[in-house]
C-alpha positions in Angstrom: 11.0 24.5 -13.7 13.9 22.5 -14.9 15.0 19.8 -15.9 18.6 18.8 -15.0 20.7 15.5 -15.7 23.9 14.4 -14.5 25.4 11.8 -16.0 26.8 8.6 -13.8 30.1 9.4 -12.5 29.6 13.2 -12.4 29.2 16.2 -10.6 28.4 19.6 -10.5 31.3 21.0 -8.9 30.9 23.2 -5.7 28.4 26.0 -5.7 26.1 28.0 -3.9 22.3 29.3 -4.6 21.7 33.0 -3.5 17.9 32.2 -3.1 15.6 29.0 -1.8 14.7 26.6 -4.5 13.8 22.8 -4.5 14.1 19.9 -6.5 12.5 16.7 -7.0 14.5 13.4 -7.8 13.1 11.7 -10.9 15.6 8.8 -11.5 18.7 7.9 -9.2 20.4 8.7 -6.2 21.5 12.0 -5.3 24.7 12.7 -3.0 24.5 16.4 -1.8 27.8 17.2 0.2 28.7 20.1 1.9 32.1 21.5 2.6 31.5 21.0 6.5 31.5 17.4 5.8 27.9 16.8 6.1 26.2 14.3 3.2 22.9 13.6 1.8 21.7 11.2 -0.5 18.3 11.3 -2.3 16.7 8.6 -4.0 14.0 8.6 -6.9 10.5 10.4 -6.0 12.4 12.4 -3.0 12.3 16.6 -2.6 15.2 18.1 -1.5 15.6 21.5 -0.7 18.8 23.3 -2.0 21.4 24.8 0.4 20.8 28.3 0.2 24.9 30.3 0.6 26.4 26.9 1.6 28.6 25.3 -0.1 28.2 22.2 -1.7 28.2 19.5 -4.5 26.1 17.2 -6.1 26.9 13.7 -7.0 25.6 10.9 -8.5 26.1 7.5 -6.9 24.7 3.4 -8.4 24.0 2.0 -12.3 21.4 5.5 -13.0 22.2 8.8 -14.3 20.3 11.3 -11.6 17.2 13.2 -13.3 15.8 16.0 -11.5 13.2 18.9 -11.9 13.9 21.9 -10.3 
């Protein structure tokens, strides 16, 4: 597992993941957009599973850094 932190106002820039993986929302919310236009937003003690050859880019949103195990 790991533990990953972005800061408020950040990113993580567009990427993909070659293989499945999940994460789990400590602290924050979470937007997760995709280039098609699609968005998601994850909150504190919510799983999310990562896009797997998509696209996309992780944001965080409100007054809380986002804290997440993966």
């Amino acid at each position: 597992m790991l533990r990953v932190e972005i800061p408020l106002g950040r990113e993580t820039g567009w990427h993909t993941h070659p293989v499945p993986s999940f994460a789990y929302v400590i602290s924050g919310t979470l937007t997760v957009a995709s280039k098609d236009g699609r968005q998601l937003r994850f909150t504190a003690s919510q799983c999310l599973a990562e896009s797997v050859d998509v696209l996309h880019d992780g944001k965080t949103l409100g007054a809380t850094p986002v804290e997440q195990s993966r």
